[in-house]
C-alpha positions in Angstrom: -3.3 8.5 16.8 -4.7 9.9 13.6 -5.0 8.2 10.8 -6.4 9.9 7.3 -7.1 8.1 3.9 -5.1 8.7 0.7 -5.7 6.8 -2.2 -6.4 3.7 -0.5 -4.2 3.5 2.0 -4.5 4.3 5.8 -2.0 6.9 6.7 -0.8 8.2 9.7 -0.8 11.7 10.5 0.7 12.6 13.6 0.4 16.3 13.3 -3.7 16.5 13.0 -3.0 18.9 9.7 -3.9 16.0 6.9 -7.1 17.1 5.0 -10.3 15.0 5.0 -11.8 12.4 7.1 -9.6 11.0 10.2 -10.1 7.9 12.0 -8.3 7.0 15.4 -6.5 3.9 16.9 -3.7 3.6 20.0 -0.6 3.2 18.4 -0.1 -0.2 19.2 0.0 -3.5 17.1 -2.3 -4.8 19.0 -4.8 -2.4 18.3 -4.1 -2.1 14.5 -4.6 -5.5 14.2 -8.0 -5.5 15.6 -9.2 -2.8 13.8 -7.9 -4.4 10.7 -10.1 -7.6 11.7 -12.8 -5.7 12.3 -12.9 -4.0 9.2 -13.2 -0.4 11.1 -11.1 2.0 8.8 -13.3 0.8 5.7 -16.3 1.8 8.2 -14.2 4.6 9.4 -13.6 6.1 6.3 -17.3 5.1 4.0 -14.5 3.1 1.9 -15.8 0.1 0.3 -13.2 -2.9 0.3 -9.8 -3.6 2.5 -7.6 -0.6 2.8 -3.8 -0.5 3.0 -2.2 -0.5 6.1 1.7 -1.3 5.6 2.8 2.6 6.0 -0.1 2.4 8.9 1.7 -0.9 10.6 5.7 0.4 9.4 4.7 4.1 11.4 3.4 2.2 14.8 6.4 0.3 14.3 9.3 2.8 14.6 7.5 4.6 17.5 7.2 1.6 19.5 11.1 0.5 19.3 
């Protein structure tokens, strides 16, 4: 899945039409989570500090129920 960064926070983008950078990750928890641990989307993105992930976690979420 694609995942783009606006204003600080990791969003997903489903469609691939988003501008800017895009990162990907499966969309699974398990693999959010590990990303998140290993700081990839700050690397990802050339972001300094943690980013937001909630809308990141709430989208893999719905798709997986």
């Amino acid at each position: 899945m694609r995942i783009v960064l606006i204003e600080g926070a990791c969003v997903p983008d489903p469609r691939g039409t988003l501008p800017g950078r895009g990162a990907s990750v499966h969309p699974t928890l398990v693999c959010l989570d590990l990303a998140v641990r290993r700081r990839a989307f700050p690397r990802a993105f050339k972001s300094p500090g943690p980013l937001d992930t909630a809308e990141l976690r709430r989208h893999i979420e719905t798709i997986r129920q």
